[in-house]
One Martini backbone bead per residue (centre of mass of N, CA, C, O) as a GRO file, in nm:
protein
  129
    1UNK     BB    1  16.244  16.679  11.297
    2UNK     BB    2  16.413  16.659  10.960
    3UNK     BB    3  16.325  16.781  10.691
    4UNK     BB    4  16.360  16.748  10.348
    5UNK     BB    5  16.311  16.981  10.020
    6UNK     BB    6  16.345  16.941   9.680
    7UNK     BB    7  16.349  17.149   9.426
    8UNK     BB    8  16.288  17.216   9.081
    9UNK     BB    9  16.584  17.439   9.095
   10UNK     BB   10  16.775  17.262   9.368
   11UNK     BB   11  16.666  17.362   9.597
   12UNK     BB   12  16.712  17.296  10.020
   13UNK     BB   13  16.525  17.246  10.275
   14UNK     BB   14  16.465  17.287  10.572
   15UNK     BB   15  16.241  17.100  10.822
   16UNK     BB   16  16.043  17.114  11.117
   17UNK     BB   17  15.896  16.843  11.255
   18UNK     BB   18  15.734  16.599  11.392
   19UNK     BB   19  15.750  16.270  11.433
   20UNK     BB   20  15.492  16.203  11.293
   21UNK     BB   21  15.508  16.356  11.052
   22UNK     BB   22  15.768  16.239  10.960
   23UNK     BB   23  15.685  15.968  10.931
   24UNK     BB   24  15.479  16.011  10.717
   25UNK     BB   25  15.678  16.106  10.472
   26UNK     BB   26  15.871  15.887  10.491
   27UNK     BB   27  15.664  15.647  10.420
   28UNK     BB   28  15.592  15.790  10.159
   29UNK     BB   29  15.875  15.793  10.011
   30UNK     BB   30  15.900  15.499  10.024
   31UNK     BB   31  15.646  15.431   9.838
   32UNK     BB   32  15.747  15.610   9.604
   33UNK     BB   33  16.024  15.459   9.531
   34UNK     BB   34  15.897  15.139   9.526
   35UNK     BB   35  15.694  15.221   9.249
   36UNK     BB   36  15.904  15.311   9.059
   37UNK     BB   37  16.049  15.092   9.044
   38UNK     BB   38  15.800  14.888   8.960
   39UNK     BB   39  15.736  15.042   8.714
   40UNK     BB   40  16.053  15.010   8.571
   41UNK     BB   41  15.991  14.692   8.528
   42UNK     BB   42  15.752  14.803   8.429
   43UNK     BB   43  15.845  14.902   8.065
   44UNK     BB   44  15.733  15.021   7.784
   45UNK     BB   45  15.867  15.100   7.506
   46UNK     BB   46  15.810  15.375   7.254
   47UNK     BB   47  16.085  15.322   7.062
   48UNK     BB   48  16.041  15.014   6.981
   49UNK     BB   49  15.771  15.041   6.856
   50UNK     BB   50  15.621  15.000   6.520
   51UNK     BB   51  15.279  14.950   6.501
   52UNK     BB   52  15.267  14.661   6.461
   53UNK     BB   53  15.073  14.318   6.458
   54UNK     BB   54  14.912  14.216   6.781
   55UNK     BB   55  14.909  14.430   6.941
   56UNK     BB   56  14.747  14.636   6.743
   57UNK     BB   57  14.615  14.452   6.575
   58UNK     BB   58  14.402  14.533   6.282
   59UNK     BB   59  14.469  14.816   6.131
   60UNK     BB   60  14.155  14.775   5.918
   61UNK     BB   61  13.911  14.708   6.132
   62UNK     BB   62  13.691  14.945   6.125
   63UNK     BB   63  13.697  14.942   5.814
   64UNK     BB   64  13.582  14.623   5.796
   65UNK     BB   65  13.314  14.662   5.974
   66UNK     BB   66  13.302  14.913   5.772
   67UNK     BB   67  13.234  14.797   5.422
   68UNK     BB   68  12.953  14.933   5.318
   69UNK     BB   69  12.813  14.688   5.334
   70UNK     BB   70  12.483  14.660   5.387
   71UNK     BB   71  12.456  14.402   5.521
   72UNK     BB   72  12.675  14.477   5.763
   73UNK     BB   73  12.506  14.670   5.862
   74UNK     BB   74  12.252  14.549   5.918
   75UNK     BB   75  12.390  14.329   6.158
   76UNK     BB   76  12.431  14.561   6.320
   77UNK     BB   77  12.182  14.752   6.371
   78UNK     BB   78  12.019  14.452   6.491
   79UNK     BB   79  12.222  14.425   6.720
   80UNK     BB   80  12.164  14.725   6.871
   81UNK     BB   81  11.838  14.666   6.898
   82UNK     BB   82  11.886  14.498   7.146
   83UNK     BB   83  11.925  14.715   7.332
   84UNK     BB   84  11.866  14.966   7.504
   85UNK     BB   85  11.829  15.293   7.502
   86UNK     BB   86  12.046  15.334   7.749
   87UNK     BB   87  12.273  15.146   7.596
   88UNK     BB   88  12.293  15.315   7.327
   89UNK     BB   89  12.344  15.570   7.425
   90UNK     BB   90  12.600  15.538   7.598
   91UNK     BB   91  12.756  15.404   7.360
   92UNK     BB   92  12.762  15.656   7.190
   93UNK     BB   93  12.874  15.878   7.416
   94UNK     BB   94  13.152  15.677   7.373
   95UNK     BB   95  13.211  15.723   7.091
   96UNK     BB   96  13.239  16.005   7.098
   97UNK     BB   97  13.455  16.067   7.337
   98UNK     BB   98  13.324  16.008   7.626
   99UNK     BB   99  13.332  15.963   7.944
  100UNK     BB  100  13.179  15.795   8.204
  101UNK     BB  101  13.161  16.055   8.386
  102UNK     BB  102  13.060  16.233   8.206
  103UNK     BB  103  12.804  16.074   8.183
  104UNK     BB  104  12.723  16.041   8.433
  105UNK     BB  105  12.685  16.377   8.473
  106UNK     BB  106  12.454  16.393   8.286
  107UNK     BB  107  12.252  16.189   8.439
  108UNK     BB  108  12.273  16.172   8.734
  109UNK     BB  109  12.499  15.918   8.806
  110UNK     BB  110  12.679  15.695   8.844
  111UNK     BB  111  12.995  15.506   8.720
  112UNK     BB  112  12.865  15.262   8.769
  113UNK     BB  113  12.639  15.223   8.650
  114UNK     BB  114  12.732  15.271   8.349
  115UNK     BB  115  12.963  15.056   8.358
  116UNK     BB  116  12.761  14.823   8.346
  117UNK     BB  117  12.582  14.919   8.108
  118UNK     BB  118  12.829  14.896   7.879
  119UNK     BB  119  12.896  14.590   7.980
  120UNK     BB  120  12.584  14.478   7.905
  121UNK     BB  121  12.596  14.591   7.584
  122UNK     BB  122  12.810  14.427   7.470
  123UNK     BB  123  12.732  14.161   7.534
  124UNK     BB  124  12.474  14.187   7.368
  125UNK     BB  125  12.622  14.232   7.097
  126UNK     BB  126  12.786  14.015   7.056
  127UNK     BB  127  12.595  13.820   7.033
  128UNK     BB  128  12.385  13.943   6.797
  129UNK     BB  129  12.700  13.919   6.613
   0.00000   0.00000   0.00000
C-alpha cells in the first residue's frame, strides 16, 4: 500500500508501507479530518469579542473583592484560615501562577491528589465566606 506525505513546504513523497501500518494511518487521518470538521463547527471567533459583558465577568471583580476595606480583608483572612494547612499551601501556589503537575512535582505526589485538594478547598472557602 502507497501513503501520501505531504510537507509544510508543499513537497509530497509517497511511501510503500505494510497493509497493517496502512490502514493505521488511514484510520488516523479520517479521526483527524472528523476532529477538525466538529472542532469547525464549535469555533468562537475572538476577533468579534468585544471583551467585555457577561461572558467575562464583572471587569473589576478582583479589585471589588480586595477593595481595601478592612472588614472584607478580614472576612477572606477568617474564611482561609478554616482550610488546612496543605488546602492553603496548594490554593496560594496555584495563586501564584504555578500548573496543578507542577503543584503535585514540587510535593511529589500525584495531580489527582493535588487537583481534588484545591477543590475541596475552594468548596470549604466558600462556605466559609
Amino acid at each position: 500500500m502507497k501513503i501520501k506525505y505531504s510537507f509544510n513546504n508543499g513537497e509530497i513523497k509517497e511511501v510503500e508501507v505494510s497493509e497493517e501500518i496502512g490502514a493505521v494511518i488511514e484510520e488516523s487521518r479520517r479521526k483527524e479530518a472528523a476532529l477538525a470538521k466538529k472542532e469547525q463547527r464549535h469555533c468562537y471567533s475572538l476577533d468579534a469579542v468585544t471583551y467585555e459583558g457577561v461572558e467575562y465577568g464583572e471587569p473589576d471583580f478582583a479589585e471589588s473583592l480586595f477593595d481595601g476595606s478592612e472588614e472584607r480583608s478580614a472576612h477572606i483572612r477568617d474564611a482561609f484560615s478554616h482550610l488546612t494547612e496543605t488546602q492553603q499551601r496548594r490554593i496560594l501556589m496555584l495563586a501564584a501562577g504555578m500548573s496543578i503537575r507542577e503543584i503535585a512535582a514540587r510535593e511529589n505526589t500525584h495531580h489527582r491528589a493535588v487537583e481534588d485538594s484545591i477543590q475541596q478547598g475552594r468548596k470549604k472557602f466558600m462556605k466559609f465566606f
